[in-house]
C-alpha positions in Angstrom: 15.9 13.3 -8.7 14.0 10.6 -6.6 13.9 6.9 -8.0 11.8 4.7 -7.2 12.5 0.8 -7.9 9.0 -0.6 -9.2 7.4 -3.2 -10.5 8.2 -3.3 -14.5 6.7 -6.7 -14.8 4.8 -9.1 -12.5 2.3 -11.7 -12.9 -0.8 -10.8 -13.6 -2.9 -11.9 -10.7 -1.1 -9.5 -8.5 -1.3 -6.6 -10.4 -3.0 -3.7 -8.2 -1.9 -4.9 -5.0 1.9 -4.7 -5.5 3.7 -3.0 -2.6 5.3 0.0 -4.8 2.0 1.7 -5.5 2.3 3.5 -1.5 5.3 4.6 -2.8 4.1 5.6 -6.0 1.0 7.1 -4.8 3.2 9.2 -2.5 4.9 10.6 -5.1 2.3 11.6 -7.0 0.8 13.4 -4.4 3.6 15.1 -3.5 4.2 16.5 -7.0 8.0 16.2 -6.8 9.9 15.2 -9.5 10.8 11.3 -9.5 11.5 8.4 -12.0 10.8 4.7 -11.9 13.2 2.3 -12.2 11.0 -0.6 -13.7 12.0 -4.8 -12.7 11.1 -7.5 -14.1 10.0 -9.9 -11.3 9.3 -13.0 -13.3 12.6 -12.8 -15.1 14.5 -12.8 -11.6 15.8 -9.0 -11.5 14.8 -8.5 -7.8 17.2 -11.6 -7.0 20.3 -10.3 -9.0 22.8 -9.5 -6.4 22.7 -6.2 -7.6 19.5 -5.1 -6.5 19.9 -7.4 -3.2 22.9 -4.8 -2.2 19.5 -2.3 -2.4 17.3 -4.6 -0.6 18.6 -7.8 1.3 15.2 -8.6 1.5 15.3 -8.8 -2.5 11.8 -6.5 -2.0 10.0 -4.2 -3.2 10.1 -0.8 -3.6 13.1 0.9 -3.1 13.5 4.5 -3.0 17.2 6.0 -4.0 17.4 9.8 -2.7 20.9 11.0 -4.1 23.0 7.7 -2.8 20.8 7.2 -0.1 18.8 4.4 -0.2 15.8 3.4 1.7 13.3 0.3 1.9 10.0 -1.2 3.6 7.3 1.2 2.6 6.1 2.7 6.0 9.5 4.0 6.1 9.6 4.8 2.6 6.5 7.0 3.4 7.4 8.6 5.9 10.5 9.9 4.9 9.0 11.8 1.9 6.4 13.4 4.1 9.6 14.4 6.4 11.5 15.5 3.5 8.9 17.6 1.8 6.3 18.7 4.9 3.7 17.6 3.4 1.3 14.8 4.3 2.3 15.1 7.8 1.6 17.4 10.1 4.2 19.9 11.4 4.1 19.7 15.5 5.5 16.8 16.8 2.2 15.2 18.4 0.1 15.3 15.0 3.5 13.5 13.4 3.4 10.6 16.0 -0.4 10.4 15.5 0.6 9.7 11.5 3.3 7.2 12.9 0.3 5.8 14.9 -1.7 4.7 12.3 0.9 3.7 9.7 2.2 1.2 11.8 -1.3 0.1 12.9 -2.1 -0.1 9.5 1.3 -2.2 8.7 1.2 -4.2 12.1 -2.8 -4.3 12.8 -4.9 -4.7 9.7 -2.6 -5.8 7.2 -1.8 -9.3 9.3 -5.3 -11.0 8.8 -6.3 -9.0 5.3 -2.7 -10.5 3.5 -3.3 -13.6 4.6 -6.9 -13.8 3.3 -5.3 -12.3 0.5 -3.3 -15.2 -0.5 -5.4 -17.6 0.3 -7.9 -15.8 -2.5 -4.9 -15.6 -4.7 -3.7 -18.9 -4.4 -7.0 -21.3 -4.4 -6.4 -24.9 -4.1 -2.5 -24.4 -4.1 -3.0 -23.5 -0.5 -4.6 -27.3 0.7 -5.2 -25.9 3.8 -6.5 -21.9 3.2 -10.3 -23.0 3.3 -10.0 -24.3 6.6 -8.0 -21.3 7.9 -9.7 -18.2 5.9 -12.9 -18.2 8.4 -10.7 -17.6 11.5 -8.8 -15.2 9.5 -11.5 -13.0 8.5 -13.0 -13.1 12.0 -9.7 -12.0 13.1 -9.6 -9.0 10.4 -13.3 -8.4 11.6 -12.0 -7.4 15.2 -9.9 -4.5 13.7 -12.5 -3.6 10.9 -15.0 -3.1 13.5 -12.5 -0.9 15.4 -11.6 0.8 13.0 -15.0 1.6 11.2 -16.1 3.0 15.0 -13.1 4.8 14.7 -13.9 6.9 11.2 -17.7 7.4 12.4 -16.2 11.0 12.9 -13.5 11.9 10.6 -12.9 11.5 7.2 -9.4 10.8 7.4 -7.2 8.6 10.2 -6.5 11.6 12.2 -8.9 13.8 11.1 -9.7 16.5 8.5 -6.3 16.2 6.2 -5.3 13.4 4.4 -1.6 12.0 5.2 0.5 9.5 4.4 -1.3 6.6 7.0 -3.9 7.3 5.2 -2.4 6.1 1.8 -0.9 2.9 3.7 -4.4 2.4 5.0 -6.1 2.7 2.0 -3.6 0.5 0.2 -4.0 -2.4 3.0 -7.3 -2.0 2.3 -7.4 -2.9 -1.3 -6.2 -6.1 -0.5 -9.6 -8.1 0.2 -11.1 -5.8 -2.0 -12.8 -8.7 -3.7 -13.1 -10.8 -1.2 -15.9 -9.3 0.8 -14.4 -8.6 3.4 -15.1 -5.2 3.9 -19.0 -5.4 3.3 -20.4 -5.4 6.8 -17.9 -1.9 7.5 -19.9 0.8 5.6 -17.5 3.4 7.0 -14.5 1.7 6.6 -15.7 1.2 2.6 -16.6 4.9 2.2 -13.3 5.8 3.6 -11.3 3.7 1.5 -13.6 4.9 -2.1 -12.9 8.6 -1.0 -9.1 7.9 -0.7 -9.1 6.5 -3.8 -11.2 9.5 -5.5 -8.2 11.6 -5.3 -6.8 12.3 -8.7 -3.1 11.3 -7.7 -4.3 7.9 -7.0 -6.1 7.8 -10.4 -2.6 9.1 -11.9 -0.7 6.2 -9.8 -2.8 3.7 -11.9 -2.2 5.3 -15.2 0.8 5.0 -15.4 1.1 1.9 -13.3 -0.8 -0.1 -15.8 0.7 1.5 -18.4 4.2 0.5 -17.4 3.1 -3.1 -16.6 1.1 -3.3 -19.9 -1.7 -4.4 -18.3 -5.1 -3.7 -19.6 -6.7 0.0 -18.4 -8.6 -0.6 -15.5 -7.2 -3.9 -14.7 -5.7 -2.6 -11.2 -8.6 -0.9 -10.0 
């Protein structure tokens, strides 16, 4: 069986945007039998030298696939669509497309959106995130604007099906989801609602919140 090392515990300010729900969101659309491995990031457990021989990054998720052992979630992603043929189409050119926009959605749009991100999060512990957060979101703004053009005629990142860039998209997404950001891209919002309308995303939460014990509806 798949395992997935999660999230068991984090602070509370960051719960919906932690990095494992790709992962998790992945699974559930897959359907394939998996368990979560649940840490405790507060109490240190992603620093034990145990789970930096998973991750030298000391990151997460990790996903364990009898002994082998994976990280960094565009990868992560990719390899269950590989492993199962699903989420990814079959000829080699559709399957470079999905590589396309994975990393574009790792390397393009998540950049500028993190950043304002933590500067949201972090308020006046950052001294200097009001001075920077303009240029920021007029950098995210180029890509939004591409990228909103780019959806004027498909529902999905590269086309009719939904794939797996389109749940590292979606998740990227989510992270300036209260910061208004996304306002001024009426596409690029409609995309991102109708990604998350699919019940396997509702399912992710569930049992995300559940497992964190964080109130019901708290990482939408």
């Amino acid at each position: 069986m798949l395992t997935l090392y999660g999230f068991g515990r984090v602070n509370s300010k960051v719960v919906g945007l932690t990095r494992d729900l790709r992962a998790l969101w992945t699974l559930e659309e897959l359907g394939v039998p998996y368990r979560v491995h649940g840490l405790d990031h507060p109490a240190g457990e992603t620093r034990s030298e145990e789970y930096r021989r998973l991750n030298p990054f000391s990151q997460v998720p990790v996903l364990e696939d009898d002994g082998f052992v994976l990280t960094e979630t565009g990868a992560i992603l990719l390899y269950l669509a590989e492993k199962t043929g699903r989420l990814m189409p079959a000829d080699l050119q559709g399957r470079a497309q999905v590589t396309r926009w994975c990393f574009a959605a790792l390397n393009t749009l998540e950049p500028p959106l993190f950043q304002i991100a933590m500067i949201d999060l972090l308020g006046a512990a950052d001294p200097t995130g009001a001075q920077r957060r303009p240029e920021l979101v007029q950098w995210a703004g180029l890509a939004l604007t591409a990228l909103d053009d780019w959806l004027r005629e498909r529902p999905y990142l590269t086309g009719e099906a939904f794939t797996v860039a389109d749940i590292l998209m979606t998740t990227v997404l989510r992270e300036v989801r209260n910061a208004g950001v996304l306002d001024g891209f009426p596409r690029v919002s409609a995309y991102r609602e109708r990604c998350e309308a699919r019940p396997a995303w509702r399912r992710t939460l569930e049992a995300y919140e559940q497992r964190l014990g964080a109130p019901a509806g708290s990482a939408r």
